[in-house]
Backbone bond lengths (Angstrom), bond angles and torsions (degrees), N, CA, C in turn:
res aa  C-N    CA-C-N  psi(-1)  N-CA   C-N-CA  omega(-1)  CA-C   N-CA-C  phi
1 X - - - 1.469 - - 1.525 108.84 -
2 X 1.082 125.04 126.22 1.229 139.97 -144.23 2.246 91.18 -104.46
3 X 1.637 127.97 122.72 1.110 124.66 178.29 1.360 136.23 -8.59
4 X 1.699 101.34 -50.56 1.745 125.83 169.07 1.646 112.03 -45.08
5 X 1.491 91.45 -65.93 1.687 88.66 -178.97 0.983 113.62 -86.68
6 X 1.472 140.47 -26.60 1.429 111.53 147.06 1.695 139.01 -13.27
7 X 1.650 92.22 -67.00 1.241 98.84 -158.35 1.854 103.91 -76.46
8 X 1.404 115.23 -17.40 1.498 131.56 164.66 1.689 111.88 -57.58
9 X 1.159 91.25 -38.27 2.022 96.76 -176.56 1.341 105.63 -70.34
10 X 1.730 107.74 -61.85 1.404 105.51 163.26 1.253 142.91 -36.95
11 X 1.329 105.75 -54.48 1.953 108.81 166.31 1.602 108.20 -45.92
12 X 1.435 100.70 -45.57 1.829 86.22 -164.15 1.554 104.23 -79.76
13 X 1.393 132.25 -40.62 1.538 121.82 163.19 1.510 115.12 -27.84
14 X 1.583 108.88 -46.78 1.703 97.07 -172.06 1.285 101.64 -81.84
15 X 1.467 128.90 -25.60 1.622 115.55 -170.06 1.282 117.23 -78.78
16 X 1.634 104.14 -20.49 1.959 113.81 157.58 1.321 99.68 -71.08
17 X 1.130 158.44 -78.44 1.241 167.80 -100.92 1.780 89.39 -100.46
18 X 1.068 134.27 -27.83 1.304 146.68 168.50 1.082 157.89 -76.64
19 X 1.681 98.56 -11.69 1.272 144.77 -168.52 1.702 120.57 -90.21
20 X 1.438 95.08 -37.61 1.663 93.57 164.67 1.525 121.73 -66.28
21 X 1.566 116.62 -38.16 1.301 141.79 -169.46 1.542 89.77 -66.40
22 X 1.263 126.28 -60.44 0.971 136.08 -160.22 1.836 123.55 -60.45
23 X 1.719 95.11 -53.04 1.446 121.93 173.80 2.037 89.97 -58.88
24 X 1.151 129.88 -57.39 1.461 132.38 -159.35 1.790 86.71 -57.10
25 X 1.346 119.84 -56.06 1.482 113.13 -150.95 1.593 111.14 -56.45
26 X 1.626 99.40 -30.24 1.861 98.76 -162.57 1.821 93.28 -112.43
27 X 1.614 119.26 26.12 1.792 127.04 150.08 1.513 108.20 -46.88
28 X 0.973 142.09 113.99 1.577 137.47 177.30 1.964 100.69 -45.46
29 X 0.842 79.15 130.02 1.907 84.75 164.21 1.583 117.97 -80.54
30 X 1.564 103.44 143.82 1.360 101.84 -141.80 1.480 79.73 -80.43
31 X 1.475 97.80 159.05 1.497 134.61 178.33 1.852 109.66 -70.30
32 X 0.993 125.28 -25.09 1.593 134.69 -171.46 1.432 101.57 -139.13
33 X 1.770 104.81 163.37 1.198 87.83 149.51 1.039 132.52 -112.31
34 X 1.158 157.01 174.81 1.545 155.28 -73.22 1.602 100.16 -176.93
35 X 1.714 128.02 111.35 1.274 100.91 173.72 1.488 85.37 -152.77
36 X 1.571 108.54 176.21 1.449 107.53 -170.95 1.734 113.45 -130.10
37 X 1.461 100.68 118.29 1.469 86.18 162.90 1.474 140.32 -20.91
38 X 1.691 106.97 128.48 2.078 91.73 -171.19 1.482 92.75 -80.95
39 X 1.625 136.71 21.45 1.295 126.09 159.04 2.033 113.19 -63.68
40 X 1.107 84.88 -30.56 2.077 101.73 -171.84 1.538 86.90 -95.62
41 X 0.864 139.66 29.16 1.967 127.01 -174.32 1.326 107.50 -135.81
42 X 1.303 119.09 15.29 1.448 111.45 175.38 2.024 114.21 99.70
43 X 1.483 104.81 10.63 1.246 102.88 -161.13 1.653 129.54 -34.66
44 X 1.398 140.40 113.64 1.460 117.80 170.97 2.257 81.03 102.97
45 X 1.191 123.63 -27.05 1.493 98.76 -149.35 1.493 86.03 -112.57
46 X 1.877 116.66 -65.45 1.174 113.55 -170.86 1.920 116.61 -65.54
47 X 1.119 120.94 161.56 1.578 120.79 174.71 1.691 90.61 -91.66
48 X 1.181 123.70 150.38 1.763 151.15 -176.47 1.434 103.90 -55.48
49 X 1.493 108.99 -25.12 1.706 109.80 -177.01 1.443 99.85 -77.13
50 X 1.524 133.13 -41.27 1.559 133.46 -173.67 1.018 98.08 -85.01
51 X 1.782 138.22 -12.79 1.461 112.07 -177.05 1.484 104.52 -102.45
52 X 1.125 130.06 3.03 1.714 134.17 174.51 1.273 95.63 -103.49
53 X 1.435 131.16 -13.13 1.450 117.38 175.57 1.349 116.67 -108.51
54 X 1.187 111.47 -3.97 1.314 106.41 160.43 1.428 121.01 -96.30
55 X 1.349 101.16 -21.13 1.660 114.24 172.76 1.628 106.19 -46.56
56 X 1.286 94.10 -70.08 1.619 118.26 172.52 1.325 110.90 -22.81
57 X 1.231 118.93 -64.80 1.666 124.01 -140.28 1.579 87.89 -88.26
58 X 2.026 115.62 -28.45 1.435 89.50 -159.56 2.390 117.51 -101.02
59 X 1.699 72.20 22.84 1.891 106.67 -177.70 1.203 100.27 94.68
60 X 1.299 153.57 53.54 1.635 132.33 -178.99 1.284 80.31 -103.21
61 X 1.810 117.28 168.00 1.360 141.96 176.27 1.512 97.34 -91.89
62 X 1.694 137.18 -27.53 1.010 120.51 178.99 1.235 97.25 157.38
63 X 1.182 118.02 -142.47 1.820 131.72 -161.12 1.458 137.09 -157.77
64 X 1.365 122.99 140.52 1.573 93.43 -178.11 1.743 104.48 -119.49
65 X 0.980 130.12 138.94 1.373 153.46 -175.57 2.019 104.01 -78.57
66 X 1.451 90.88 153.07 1.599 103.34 173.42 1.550 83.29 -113.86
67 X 1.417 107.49 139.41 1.695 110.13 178.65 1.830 114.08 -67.69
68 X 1.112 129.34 135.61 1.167 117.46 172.09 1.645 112.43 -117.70
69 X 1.753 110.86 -55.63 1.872 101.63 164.21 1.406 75.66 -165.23
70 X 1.677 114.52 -176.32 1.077 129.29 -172.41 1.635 122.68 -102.21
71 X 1.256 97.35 40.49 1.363 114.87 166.23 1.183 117.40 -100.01
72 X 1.374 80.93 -38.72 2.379 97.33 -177.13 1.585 87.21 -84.82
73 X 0.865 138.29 -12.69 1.777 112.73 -153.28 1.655 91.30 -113.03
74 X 1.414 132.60 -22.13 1.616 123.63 168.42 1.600 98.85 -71.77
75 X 1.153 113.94 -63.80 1.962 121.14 174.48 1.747 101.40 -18.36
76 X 1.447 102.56 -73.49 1.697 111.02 -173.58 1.332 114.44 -44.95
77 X 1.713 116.30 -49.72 1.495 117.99 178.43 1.171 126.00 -80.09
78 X 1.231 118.58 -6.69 1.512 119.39 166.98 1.500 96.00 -91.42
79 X 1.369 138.10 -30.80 1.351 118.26 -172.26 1.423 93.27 -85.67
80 X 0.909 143.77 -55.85 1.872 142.50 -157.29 1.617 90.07 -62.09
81 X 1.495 130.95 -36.09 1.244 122.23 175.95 1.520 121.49 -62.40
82 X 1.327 101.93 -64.37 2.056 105.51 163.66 1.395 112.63 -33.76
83 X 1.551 118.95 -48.37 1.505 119.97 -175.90 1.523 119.51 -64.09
84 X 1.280 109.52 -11.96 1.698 113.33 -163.98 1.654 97.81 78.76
85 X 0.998 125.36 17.46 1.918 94.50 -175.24 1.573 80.10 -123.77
86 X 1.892 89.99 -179.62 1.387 95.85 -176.68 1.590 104.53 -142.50
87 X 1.781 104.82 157.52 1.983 95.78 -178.01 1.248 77.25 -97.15
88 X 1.491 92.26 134.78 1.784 113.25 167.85 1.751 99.84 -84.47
89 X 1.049 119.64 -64.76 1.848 120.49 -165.50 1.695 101.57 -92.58
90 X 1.185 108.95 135.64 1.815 117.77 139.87 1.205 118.51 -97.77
91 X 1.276 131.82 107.95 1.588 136.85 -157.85 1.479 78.97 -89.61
92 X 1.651 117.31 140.46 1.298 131.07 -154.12 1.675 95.68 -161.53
93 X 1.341 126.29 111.84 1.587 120.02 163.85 1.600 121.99 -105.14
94 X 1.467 104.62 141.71 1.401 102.68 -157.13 1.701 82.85 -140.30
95 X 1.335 108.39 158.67 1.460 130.79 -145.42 1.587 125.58 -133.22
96 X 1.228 103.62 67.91 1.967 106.62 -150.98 1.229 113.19 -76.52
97 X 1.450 121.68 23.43 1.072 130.88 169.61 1.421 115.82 -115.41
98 X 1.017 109.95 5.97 2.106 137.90 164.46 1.424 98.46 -139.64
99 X 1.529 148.62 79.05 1.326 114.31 -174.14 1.834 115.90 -88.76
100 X 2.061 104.52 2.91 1.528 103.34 159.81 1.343 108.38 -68.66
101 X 0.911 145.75 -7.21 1.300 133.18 -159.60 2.129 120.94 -110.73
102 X 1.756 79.01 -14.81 0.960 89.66 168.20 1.809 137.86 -84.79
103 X 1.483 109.28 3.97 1.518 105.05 150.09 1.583 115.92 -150.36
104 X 1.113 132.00 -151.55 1.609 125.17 -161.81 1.388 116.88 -166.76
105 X 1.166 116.70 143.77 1.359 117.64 167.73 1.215 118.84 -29.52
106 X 1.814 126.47 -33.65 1.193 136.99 -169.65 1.530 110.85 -82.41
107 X 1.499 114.47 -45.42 1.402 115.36 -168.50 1.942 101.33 -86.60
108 X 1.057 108.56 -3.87 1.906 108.78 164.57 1.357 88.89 -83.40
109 X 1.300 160.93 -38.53 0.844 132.51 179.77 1.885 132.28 -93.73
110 X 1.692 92.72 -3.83 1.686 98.86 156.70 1.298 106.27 -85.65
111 X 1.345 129.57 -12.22 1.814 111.85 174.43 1.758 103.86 -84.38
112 X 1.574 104.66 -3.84 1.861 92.88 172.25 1.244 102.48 -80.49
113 X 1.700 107.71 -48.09 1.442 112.58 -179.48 1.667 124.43 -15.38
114 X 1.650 88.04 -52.44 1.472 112.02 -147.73 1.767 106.88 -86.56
115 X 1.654 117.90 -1.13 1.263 138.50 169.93 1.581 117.22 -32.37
116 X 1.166 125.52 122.98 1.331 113.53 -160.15 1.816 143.47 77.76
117 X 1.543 75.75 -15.15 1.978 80.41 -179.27 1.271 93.98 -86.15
118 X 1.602 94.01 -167.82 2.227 113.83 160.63 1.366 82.27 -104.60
119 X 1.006 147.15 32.84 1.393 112.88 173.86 1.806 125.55 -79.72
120 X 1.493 117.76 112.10 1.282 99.49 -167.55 1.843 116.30 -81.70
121 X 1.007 119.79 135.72 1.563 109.25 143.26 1.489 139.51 -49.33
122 X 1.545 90.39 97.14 1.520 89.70 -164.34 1.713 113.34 -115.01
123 X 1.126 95.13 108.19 1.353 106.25 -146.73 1.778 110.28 -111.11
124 X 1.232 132.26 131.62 1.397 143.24 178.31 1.765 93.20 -80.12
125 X 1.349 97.50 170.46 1.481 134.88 174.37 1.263 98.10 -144.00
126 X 1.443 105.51 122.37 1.821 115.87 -164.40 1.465 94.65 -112.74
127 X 1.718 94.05 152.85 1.297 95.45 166.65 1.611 135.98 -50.38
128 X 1.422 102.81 165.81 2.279 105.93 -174.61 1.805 60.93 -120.64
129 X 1.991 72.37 168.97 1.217 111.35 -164.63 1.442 88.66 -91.84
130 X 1.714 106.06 -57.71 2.025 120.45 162.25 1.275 98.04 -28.97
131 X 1.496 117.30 141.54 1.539 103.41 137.65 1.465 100.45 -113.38
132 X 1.073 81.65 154.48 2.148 116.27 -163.37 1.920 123.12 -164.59
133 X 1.222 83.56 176.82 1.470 107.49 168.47 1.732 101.10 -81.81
134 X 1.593 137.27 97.99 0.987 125.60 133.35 1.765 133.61 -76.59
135 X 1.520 105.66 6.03 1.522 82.21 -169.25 1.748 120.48 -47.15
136 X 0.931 80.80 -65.74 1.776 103.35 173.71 2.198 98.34 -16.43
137 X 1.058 114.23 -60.20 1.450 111.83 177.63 1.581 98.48 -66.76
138 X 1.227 142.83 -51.51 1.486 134.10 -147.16 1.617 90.44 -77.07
139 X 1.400 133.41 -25.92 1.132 135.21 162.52 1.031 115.56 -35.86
140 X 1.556 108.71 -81.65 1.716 122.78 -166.11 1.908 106.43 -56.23
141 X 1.022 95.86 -29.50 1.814 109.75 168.33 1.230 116.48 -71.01
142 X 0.815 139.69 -24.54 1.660 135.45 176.67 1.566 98.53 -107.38
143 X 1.305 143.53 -41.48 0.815 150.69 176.60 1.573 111.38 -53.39
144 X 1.370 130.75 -70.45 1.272 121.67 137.18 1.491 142.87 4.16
145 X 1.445 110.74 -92.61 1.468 110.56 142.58 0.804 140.78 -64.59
146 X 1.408 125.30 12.34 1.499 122.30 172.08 1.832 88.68 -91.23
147 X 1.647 114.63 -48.04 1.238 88.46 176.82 1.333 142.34 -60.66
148 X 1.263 126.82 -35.77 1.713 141.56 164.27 1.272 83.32 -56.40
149 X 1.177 151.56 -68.72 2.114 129.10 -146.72 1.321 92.98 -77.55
150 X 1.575 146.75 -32.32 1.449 128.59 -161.01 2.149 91.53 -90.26
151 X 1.281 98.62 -14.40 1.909 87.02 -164.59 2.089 90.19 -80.20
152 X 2.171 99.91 -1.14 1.852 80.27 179.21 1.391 101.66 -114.04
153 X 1.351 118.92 6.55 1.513 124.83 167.07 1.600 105.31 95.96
154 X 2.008 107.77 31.22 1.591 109.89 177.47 1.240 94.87 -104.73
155 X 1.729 118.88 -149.44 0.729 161.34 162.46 1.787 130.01 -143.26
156 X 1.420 108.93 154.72 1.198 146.59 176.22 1.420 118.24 -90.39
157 X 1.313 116.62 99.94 1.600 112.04 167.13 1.725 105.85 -127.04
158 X 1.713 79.91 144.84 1.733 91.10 177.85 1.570 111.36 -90.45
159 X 1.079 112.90 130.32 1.714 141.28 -153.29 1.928 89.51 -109.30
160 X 1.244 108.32 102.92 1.975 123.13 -179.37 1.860 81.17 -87.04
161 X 1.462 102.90 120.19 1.375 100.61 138.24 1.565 124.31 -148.60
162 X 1.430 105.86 158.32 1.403 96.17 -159.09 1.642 107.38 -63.38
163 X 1.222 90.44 168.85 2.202 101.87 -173.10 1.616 109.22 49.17
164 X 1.095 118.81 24.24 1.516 131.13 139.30 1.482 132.51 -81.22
165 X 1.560 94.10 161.40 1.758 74.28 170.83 1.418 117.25 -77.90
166 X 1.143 120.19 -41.78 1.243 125.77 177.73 1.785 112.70 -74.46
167 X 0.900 132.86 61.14 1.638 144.35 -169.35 1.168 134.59 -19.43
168 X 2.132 78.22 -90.01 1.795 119.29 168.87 1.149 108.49 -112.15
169 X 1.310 103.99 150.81 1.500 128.47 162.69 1.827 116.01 -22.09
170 X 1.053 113.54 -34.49 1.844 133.81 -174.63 1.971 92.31 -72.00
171 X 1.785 108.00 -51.18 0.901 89.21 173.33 1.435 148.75 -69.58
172 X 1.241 105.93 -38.17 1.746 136.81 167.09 1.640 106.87 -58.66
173 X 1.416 126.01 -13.47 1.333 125.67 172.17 1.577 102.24 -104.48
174 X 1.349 137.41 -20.74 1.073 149.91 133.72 1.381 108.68 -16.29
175 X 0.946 124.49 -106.70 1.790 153.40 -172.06 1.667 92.11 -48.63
176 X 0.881 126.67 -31.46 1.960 127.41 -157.95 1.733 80.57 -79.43
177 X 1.325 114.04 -66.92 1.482 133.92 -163.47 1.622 86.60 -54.02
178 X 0.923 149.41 -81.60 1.324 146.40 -164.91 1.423 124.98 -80.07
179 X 1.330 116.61 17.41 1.628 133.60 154.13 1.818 96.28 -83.85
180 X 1.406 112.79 -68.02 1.108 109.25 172.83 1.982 107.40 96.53
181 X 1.918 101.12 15.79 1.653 92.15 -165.32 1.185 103.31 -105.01
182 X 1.339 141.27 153.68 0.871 136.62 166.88 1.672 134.87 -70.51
183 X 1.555 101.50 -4.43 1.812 83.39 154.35 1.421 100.07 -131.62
184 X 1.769 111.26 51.05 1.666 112.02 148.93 1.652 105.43 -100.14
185 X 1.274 106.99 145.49 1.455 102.36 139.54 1.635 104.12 -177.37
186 X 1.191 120.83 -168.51 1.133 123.86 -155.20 1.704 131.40 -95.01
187 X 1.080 144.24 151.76 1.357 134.78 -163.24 1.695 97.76 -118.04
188 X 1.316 117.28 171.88 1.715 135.23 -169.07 1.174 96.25 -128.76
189 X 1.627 135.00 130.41 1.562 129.63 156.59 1.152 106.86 -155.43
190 X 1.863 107.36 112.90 0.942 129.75 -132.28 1.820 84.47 -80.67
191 X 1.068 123.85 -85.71 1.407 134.46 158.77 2.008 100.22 20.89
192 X 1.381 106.23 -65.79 1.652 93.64 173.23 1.379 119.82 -87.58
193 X 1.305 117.70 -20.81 1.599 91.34 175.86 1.867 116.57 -63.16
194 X 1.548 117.15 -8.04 1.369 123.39 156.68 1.401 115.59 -87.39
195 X 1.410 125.07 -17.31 1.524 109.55 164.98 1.289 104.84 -82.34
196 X 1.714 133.43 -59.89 1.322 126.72 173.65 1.495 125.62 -25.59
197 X 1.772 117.53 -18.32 1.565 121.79 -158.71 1.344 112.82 79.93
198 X 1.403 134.28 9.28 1.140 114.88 177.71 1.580 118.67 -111.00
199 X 1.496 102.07 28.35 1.707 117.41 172.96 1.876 94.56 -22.62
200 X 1.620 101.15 -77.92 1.291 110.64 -139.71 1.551 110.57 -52.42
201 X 1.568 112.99 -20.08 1.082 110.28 177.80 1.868 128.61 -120.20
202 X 1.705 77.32 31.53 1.530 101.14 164.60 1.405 125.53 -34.08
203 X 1.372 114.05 -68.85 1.544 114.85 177.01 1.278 122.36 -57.83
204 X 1.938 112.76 -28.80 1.523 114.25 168.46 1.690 125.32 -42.35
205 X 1.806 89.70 -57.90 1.730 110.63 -180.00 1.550 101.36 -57.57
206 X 0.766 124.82 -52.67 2.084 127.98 169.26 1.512 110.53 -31.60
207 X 1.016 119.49 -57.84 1.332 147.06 179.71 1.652 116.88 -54.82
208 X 1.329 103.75 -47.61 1.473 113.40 175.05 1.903 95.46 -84.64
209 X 1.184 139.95 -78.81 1.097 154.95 -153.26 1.263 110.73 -68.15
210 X 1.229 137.37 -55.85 1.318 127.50 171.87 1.943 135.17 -36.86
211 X 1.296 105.80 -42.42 1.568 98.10 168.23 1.360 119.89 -65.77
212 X 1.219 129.35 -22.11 1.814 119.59 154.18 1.711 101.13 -116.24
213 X 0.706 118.16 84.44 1.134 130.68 169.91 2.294 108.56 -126.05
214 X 1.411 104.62 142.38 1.627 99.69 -179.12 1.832 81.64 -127.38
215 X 1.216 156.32 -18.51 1.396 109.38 165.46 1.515 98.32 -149.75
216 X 1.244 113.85 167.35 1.666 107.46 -174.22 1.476 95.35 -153.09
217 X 1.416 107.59 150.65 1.817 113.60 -176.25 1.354 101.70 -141.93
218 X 1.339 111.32 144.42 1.405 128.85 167.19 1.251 138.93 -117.11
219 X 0.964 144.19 -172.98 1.608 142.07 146.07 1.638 114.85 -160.03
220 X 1.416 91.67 -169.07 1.862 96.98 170.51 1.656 95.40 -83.90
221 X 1.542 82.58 151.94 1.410 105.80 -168.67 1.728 121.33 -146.35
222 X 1.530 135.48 92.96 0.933 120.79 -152.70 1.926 97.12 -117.17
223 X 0.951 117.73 94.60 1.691 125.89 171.85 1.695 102.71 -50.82
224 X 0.766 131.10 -31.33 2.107 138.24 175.79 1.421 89.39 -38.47
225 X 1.719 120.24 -73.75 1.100 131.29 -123.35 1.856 95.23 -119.67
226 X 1.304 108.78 -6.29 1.556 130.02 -157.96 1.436 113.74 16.43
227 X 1.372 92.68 65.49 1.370 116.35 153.70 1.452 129.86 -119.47
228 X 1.722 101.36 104.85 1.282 131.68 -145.33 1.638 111.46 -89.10
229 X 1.348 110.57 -5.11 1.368 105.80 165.05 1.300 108.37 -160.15
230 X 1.056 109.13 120.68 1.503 147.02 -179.59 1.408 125.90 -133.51
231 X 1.529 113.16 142.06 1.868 102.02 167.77 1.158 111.96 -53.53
232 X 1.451 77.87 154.77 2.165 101.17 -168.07 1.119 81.56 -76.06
233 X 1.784 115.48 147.96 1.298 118.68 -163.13 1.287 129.23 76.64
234 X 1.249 127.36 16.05 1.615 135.82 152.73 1.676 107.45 -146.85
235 X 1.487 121.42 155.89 1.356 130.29 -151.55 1.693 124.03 95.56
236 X 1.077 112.76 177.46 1.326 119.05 -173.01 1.974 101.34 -105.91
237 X 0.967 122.88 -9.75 1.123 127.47 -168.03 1.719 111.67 -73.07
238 X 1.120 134.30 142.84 1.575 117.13 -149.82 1.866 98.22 -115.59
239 X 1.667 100.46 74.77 1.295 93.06 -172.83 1.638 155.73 -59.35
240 X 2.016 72.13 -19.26 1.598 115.18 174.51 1.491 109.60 -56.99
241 X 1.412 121.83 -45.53 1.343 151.60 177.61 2.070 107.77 -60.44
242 X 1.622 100.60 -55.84 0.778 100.77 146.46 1.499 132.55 -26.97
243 X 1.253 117.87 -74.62 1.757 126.96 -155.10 1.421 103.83 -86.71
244 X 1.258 102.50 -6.53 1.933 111.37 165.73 1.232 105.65 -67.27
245 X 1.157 108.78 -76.70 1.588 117.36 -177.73 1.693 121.41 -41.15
246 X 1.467 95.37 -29.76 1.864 99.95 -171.26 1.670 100.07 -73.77
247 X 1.748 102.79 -29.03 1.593 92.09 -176.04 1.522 110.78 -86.00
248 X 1.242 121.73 -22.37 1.977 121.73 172.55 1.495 104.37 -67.26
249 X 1.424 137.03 -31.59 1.243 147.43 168.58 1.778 99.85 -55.61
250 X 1.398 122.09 -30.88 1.663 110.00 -177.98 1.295 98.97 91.37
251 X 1.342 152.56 0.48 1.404 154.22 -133.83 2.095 97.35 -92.25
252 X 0.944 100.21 115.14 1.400 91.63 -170.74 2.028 107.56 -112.92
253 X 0.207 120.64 -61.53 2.034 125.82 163.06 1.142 121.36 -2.60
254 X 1.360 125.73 168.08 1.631 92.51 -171.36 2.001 104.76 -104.52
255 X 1.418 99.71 -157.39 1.894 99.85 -168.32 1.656 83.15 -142.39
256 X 1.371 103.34 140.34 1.368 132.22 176.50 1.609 112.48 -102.55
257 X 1.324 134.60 145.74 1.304 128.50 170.05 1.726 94.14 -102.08
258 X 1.514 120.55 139.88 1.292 169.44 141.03 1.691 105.83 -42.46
259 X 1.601 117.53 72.66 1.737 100.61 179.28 1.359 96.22 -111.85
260 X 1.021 135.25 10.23 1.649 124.89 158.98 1.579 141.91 -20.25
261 X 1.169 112.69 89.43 1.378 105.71 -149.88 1.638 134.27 114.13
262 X 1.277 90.63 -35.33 1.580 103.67 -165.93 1.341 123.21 -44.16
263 X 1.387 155.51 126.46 1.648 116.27 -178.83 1.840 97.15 -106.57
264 X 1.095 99.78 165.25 1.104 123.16 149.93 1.737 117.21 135.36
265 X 1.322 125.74 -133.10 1.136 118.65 171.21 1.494 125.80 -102.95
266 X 1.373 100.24 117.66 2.243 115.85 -160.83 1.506 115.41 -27.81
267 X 1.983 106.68 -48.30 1.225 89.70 -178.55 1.354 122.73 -89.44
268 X 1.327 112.12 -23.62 1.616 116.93 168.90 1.629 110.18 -45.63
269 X 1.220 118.64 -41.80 1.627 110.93 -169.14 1.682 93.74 -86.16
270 X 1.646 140.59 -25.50 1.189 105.00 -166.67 1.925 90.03 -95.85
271 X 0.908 138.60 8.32 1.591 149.32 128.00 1.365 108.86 -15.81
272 X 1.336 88.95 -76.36 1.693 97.28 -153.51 1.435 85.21 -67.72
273 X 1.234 129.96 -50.25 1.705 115.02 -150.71 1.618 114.91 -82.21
274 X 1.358 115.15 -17.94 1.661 118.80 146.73 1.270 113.71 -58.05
275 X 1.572 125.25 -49.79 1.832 97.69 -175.42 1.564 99.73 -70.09
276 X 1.212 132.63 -54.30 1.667 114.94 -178.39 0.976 96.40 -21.12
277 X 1.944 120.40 -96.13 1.372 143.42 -157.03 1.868 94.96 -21.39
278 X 1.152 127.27 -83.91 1.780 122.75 172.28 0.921 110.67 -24.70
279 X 1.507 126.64 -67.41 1.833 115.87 -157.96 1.334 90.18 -65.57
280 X 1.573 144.15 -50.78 1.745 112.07 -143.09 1.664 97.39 -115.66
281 X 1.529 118.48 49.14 1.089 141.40 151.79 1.957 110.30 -54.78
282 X 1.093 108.23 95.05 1.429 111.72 165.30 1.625 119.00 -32.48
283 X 1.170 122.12 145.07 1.518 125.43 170.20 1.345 112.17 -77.63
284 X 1.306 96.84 139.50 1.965 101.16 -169.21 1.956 90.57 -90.38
């Protein structure tokens, strides 16, 4: 090989060799931030130090927790704090068919805990055994904690899950609208408006719920096979399309991924569902 083409072969090896770096730099930066259910984090297996450090290393914004007592929940916030990341949700179930029963001497004192974070209270309304009219209780329940989380500078979001009372998204904007507090309002999860049955009119419920909305979660989602949670980035469900719409909606808060269920290996799936989450990042 004669100097010329040498030095011609060479240029183009490095300008391939450059190209991933390159393609990553001009990826739109994501629109929200990005955090992952501690269902996809090792729940029950990993200790909080490997799941904020792997969070960390593999770009997540942080995590959201199922409440357990406030032993685990100072542990978590001092570690998610050292890490730079933050738990956006305390998944919290409350019971409007007892609505004393639905919080405790203990959890007034995880909303002091929680003083200074984003962390929202994100809280279900579980099924009654009655069936009835609870709004009237899911009121005095959010209303409640909405006051203790706004006197620590949080918030209150209503958590739709299916075979709840509070379901879909329609409902949780329901109850938000008729609390009337200012640090209630309502959450999006995409995952039940396809268990609830209301796939088809998924993007509708988006549409209504998103401008007061404080947190929203997604995943892959394939209606073919109705299999309702999957990594973002597998299914027929058009999530990309999705995260268009969340940004013309103005939706500013962050979005959680949904790994409930999922099988396989923890970091491979929260892998795969960060590079999706990047590629079908809307253009700012």
């Amino acid at each position: 090989m004669n100097r010329r083409l040498f030095l011609k072969t060479a240029a183009a090896c490095a300008a391939s060799a450059a190209l991933p770096a390159r393609a990553q730099a001009q990826a739109p930066a994501a629109q929200w931030p990005f955090f992952a259910f501690d269902n996809g984090v090792g729940r029950g297996k990993w200790p909080p130090e490997k799941q904020a450090a792997t969070l960390k290393a593999l770009g997540y914004d942080g995590i959201s927790y199922n409440y357990t007592n406030n032993q685990d929940l100072a542990t978590w916030t001092r570690i998610y704090r050292e890490a730079g990341l933050k738990i956006f949700g305390l998944y919290i179930h409350t019971f409007p068919e007892k609505p004393e029963a639905s919080w405790s001497p203990a959890l007034r004192e995880a909303v002091t805990l929680l003083k200074g974070t984003e962390t929202a209270l994100w809280i279900t309304f579980r099924e009654a055994k009655v069936k009835g009219d609870y709004d009237g209780a899911c009121v005095r329940i959010a209303r409640e904690l909405g006051d203790l989380a706004q006197a620590a500078g949080i918030r209150v979001s209503l958590y739709p899950h299916a075979g709840f009372y509070v379901a879909s998204a329609a409902d949780a904007l329901r109850v938000a609208a008729k609390a009337e507090h200012p640090a209630v309002s309502p959450s999006y999860n995409l995952c039940h408006e396809f268990l609830t049955g209301n796939g088809e009119k998924a993007l509708e419920a988006l549409r209504a719920v998103a401008p007061s909305a404080s947190l929203v979660s997604l995943n892959g989602v394939d209606p073919a096979t109705k299999k309702y949670i999957l990594p973002l980035g597998q299914g027929g469900f058009d999530t990309a399309a999705f995260l268009a719409e969340l940004k013309r909606l103005g939706y500013k808060g962050p979005v959680g991924h949904q790994f409930y269920s999922i099988p396989g290996d923890i970091e491979t799936n929260l892998k795969a569902a960060l590079a999706a989450w990047r590629q079908q990042q809307p253009a700012r």
